[in-house]
C-alpha positions as CSV (number, residue, x, y, z in Angstrom):
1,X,64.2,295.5,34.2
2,X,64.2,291.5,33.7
3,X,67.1,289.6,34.4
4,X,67.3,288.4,30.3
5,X,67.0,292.1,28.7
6,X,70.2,293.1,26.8
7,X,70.9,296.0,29.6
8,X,70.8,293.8,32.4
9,X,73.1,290.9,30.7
10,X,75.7,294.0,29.8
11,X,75.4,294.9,34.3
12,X,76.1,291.3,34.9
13,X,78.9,290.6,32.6
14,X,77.5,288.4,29.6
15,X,78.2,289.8,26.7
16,X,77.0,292.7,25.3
17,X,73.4,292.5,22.9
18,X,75.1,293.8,19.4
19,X,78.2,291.4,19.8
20,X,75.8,288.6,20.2
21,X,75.9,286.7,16.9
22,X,72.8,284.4,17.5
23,X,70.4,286.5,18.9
24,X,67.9,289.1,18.4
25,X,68.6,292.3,20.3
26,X,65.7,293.4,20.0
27,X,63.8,290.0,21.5
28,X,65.4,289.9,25.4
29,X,63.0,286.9,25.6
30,X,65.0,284.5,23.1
31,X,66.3,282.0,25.2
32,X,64.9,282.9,28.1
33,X,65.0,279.9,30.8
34,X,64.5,280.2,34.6
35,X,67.0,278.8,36.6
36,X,64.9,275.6,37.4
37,X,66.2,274.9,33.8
38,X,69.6,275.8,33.9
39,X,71.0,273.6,36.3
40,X,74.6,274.0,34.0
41,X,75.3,277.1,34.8
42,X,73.4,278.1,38.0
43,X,76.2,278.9,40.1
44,X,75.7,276.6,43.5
45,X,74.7,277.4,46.3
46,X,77.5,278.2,48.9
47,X,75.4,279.8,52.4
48,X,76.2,276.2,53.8
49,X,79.7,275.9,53.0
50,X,82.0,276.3,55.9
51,X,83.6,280.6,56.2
52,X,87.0,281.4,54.4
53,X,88.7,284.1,53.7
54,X,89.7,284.5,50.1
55,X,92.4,282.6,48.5
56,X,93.8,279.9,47.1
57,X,93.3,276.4,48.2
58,X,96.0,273.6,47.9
59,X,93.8,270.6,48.0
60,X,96.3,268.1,48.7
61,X,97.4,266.1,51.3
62,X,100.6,265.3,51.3
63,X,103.2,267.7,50.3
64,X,104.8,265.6,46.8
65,X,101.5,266.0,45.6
66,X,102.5,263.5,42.8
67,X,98.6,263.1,40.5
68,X,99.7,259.8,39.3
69,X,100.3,258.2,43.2
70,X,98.1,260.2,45.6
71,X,97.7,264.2,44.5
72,X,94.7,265.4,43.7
73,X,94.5,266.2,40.1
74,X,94.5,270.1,39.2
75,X,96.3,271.4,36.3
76,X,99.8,271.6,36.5
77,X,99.4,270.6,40.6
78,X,98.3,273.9,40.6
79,X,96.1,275.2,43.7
80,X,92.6,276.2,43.5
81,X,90.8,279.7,42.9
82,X,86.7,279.8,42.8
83,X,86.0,283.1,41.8
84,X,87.7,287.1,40.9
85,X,88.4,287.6,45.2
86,X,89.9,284.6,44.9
87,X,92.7,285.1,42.4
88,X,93.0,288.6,43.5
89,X,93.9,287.9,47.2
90,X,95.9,285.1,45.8
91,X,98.2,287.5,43.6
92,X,97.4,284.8,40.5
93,X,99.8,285.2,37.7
94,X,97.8,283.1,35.6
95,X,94.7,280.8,35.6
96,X,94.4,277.5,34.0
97,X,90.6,276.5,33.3
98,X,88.7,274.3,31.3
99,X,87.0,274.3,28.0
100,X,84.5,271.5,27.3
101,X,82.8,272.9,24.1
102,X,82.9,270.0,21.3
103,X,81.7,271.4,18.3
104,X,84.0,269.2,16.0
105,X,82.5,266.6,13.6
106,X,85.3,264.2,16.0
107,X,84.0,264.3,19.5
108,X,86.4,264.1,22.2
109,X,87.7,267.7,22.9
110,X,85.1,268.0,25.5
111,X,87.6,265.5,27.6
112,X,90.7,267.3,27.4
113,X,90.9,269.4,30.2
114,X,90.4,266.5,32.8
115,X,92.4,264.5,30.7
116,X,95.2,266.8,31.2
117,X,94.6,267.3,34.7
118,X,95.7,263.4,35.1
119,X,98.3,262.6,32.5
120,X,100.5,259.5,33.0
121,X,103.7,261.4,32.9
122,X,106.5,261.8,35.3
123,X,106.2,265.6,35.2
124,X,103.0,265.6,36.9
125,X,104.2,267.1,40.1
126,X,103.2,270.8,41.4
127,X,103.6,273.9,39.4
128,X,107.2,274.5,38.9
129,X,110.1,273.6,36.5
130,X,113.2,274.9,34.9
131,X,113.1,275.8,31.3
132,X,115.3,274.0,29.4
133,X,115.9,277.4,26.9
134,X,115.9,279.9,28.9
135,X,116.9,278.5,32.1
136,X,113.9,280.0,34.4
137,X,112.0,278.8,36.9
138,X,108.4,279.9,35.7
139,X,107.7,279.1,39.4
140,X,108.4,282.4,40.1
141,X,104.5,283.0,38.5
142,X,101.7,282.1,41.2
143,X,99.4,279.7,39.1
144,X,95.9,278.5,40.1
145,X,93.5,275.9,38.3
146,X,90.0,277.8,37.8
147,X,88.0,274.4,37.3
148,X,86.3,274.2,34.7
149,X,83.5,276.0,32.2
150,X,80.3,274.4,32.1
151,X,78.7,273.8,28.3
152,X,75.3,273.0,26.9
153,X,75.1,270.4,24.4
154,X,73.8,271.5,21.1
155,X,73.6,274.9,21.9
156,X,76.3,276.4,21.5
157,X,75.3,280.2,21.6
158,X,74.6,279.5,25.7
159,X,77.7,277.9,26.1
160,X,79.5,281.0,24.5
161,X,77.5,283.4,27.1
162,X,79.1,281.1,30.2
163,X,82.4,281.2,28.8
164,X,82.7,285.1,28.4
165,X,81.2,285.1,31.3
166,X,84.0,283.0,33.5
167,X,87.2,284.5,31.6
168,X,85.7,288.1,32.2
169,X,86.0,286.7,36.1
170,X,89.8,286.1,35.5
171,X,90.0,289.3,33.6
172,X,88.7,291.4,36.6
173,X,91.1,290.0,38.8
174,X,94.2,291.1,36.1
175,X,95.4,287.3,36.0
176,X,95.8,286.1,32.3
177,X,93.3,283.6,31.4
178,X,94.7,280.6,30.3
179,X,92.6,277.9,28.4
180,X,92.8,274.4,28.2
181,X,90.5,271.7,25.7
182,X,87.4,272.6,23.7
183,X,87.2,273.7,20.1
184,X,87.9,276.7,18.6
185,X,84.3,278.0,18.7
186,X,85.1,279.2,22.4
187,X,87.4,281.8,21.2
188,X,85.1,284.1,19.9
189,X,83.8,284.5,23.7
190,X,87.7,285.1,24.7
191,X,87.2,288.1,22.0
192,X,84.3,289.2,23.7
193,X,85.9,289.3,27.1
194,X,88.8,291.0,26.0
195,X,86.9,293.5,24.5
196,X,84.6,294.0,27.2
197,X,87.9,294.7,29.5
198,X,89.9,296.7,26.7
199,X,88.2,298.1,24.8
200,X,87.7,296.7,20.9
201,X,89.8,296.4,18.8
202,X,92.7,296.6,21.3
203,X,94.2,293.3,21.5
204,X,96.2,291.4,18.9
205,X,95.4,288.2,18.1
206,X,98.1,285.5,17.3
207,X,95.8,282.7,15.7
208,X,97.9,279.6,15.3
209,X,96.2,277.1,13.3
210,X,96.5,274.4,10.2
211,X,92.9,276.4,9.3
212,X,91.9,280.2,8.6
213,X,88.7,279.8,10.8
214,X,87.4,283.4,8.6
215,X,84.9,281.0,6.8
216,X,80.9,281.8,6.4
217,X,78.3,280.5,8.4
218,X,77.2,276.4,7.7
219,X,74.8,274.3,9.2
220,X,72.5,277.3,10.6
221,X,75.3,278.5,12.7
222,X,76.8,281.6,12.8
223,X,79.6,281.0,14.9
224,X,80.8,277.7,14.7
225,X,84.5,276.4,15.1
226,X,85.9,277.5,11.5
227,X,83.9,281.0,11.6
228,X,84.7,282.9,14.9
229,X,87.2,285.0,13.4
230,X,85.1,286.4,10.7
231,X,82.5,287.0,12.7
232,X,84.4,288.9,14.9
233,X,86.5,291.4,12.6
234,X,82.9,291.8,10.8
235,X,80.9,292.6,14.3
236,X,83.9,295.1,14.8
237,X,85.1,293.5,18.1
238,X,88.5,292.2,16.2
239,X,90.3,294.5,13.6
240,X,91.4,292.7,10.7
241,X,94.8,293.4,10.7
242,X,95.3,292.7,14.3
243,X,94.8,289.2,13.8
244,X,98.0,287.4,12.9
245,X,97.7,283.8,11.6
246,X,100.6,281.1,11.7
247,X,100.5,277.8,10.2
248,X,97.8,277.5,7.8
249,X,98.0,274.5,5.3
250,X,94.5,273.0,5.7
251,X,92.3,272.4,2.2
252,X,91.6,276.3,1.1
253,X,90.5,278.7,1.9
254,X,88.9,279.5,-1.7
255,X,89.7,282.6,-3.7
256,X,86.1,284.1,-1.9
257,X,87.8,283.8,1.7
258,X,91.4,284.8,0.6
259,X,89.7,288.1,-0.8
260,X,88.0,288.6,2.7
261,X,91.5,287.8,4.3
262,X,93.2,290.4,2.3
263,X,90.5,293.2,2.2
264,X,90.4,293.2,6.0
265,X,94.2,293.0,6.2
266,X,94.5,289.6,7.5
267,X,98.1,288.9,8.7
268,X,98.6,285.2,7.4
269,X,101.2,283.1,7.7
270,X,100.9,279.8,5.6
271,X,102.9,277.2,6.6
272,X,104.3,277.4,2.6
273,X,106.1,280.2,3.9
274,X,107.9,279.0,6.5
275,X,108.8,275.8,4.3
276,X,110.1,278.5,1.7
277,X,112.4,281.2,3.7
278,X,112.8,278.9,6.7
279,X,110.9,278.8,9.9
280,X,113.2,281.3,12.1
281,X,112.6,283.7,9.2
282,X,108.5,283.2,9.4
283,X,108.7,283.6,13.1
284,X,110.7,286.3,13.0
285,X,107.8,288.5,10.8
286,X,105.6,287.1,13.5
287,X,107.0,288.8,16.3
288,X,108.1,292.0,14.4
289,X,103.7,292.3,13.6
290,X,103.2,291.6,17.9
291,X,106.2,293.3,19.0
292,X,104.9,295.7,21.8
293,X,101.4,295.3,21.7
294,X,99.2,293.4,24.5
295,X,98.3,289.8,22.8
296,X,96.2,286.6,22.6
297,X,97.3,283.7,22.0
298,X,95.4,281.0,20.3
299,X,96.4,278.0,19.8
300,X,95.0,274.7,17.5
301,X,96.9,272.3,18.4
302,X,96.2,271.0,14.9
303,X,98.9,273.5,13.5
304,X,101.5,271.0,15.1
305,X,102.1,268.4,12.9
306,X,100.3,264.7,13.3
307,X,103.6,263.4,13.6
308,X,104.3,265.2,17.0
309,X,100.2,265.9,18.3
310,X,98.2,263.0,16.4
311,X,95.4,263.5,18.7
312,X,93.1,266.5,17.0
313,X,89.6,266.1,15.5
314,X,90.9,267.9,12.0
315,X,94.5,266.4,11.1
316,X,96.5,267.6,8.1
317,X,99.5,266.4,7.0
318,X,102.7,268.6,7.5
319,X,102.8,271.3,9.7
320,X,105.5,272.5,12.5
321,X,107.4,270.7,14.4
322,X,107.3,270.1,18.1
323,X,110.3,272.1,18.7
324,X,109.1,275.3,16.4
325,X,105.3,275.0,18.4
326,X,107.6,275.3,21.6
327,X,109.7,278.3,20.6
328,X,107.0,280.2,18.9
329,X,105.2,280.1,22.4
330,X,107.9,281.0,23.8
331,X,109.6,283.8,21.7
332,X,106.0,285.7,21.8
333,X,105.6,285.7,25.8
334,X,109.1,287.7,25.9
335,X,108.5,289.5,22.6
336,X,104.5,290.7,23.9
337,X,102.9,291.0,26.9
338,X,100.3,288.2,26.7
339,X,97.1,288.8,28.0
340,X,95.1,285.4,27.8
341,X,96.1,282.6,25.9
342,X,94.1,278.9,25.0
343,X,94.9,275.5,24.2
344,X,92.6,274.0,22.3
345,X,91.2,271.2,20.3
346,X,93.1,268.8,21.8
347,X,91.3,265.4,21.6
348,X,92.1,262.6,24.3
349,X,90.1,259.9,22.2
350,X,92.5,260.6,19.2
351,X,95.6,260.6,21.3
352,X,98.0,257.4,21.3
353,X,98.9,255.3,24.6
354,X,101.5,257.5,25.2
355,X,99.4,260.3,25.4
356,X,101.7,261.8,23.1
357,X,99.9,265.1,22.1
358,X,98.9,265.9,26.0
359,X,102.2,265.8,27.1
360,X,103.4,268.1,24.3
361,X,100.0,270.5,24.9
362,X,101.5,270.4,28.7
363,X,105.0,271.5,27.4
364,X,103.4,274.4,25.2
365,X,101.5,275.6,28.8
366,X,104.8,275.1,30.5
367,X,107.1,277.3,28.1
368,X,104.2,279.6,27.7
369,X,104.8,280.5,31.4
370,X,108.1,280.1,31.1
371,X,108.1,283.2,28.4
372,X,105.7,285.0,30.4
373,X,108.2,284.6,33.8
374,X,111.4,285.8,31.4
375,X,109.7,288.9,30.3
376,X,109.0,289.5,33.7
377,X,112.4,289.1,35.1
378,X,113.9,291.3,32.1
379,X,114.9,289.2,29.4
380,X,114.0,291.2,26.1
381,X,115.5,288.7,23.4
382,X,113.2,286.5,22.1
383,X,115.7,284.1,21.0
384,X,117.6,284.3,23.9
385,X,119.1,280.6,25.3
386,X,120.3,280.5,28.4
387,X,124.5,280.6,28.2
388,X,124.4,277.3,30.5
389,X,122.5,275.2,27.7
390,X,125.0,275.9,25.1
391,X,128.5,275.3,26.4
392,X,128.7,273.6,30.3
393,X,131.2,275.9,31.0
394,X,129.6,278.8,31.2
């Protein structure tokens, strides 16, 4: 059997021939390239490189580790995994990678994951920190930096195959995949992945987001960044009413998509409701939808408000607060058990001096972990606040 037929790609982990929204199934030799063409995502060559047993690898020298002085930078000053024996021997909790995917009419998502690999803030030390909610050290979680997932310009369908590829690698090892940059296009191979571990149709989605992303195909795509959802409740790999949204405002959707929305039982959350019966009242049917179930959360940055994260390639005015972005992170990693998670369309080239909106995309990885480590260590309240934070006595 050739390496590009549908059975072999399902053997070696890409994903599967009837999930695949821009091919033929029936034509293995659409987009077929030899390697000598595929220099992206050919892995290297490693016979030469010097024996080690698996791990992690702390590439820096001295032990502060400080990115901004003389660390090398790895998210979070995490240490590095290179592949599934990697993270396994390592006991990883959760792995940070890159997403470089730009499909915005903005470019400059494809820069975010370096970019926050190197931000010029003071908390850019190794992986670590004290919660300033709940009081927990989500150092207690062994973290590693995964590098990053290479992407074709222009084509986005190959870029897709590499990423479900590299989060099923993550998957295999039972560490939660955590995502950083890109555009939202790249979730639909997070969908993929999970499916391909669980089973469709198993997962819930928490889509956080100023946009529905259910629209139709445009531009002779059909999966694109504001259609990955709708193409994957229709393919069967999502069901509609495991996918909750939170924070829609942006211009529509039409009557068309809010038909689609509520025939496939869409769980949306408009940000009109959580201006109407208050935000803790919104979150609070958010996590009674999630409560129990095994989740992924992702997460436009765009649903924060240009106030607090101007640096997105599709503002819109309003929108939640910092604080509410942090707490709904938060509250869900002790309400569910998360199973993957992404950051994305974060732009650096939109981003003031201050790097404003990395620093608050940091803080949303940060209490992410910080939930995920709470849960862990038994704390079942989603609202709980540790007693030291409200009253020094204590």
């Amino acid at each position: 059997m050739a390496n590009d037929e549908p059975g072999e790609r399902l053997l070696d982990g890409a994903v599967p021939a009837d999930w695949w929204p821009w091919r033929d199934p029936d034509d293995p030799a659409v987009n077929r390239l030899g390697a000598q063409y595929d220099a992206m995502t050919t892995r290297r060559d490693v016979s030469t490189d010097p024996a080690r047993e698996p791990g992690l690898f702390n590439p820096q020298r001295y032990a502060g580790g400080l990115v901004l002085l003389s660390g090398f930078p790895t998210f979070l000053g995490a240490p590095l995994a290179m592949n599934t024996a990697d993270l396994k021997a390592g006991k990883v909790d959760a792995a940070l990678v890159g997403l470089t995917v730009d499909d915005n009419p903005v470019p400059g998502a494809r820069y975010a994951a370096n970019e926050m690999r190197t931000l010029r803030d003071w908390m850019s030390f190794p992986p670590g920190g004290t919660d300033q909610y709940l009081g927990v050290d989500w150092g207690s979680l062994r973290v590693a930096d995964y590098g990053n997932i290479a992407s074709y310009a222009n084509q986005n369908e190959r870029s897709l195959e590499e990423i479900h590829k590299v989060i099923s690698e993550i998957l295999a090892a039972d560490t939660i995949p955590i995502g950083v940059g890109g555009t939202h296009i790249q979730s639909y191979s997070y969908v993929t992945a999970l499916a391909r571990k669980y089973g469709p149709g198993q997962i819930m989605l928490v889509h956080v987001d100023a946009h529905v992303d259910t629209y139709v195909a445009d531009l002779g795509r059909t999966v694109h960044n504001g259609s990955f959802l709708r193409v994957a409740v229709d393919k069967g790999i999502l069901k509609g009413d495991d996918l909750v949204q939170v924070g829609l405002r942006g211009q529509g959707p039409g009557e068309a998509n809010l038909a689609w929305l509520r025939e496939n039982k869409v769980r949306t959350h408009f940000q009109a409701e959580a201006d109407t019966i208050g935000w803790e009242n919104a979150l609070k049917r958010v996590l009674s939808e999630v409560k129990g179930r095994m989740v992924y959360l992702s997460f436009d940055v765009d649903a924060i408000s240009p106030a607090y994260a101007p640096g997105v390639g599709t503002q819109d005015p309003d929108g939640m607060t910092a604080a509410q972005a942090l707490q709904l992170v938060r509250t869900l990693a002790i309400n569910s058990e998360i199973v993957a998670a992404d950051f994305i369309e974060y732009n650096p080239l939109m981003d003031d001096a201050h790097q404003t909106t990395g620093v608050l995309v940091d803080r949303l990885i940060r209490s992410l972990l910080a939930g995920i480590a709470a849960r862990r260590q038994g704390i079942t309240d989603p609202f709980y606040i540790d007693p030291r934070r409200l009253d020094y006595n204590s």
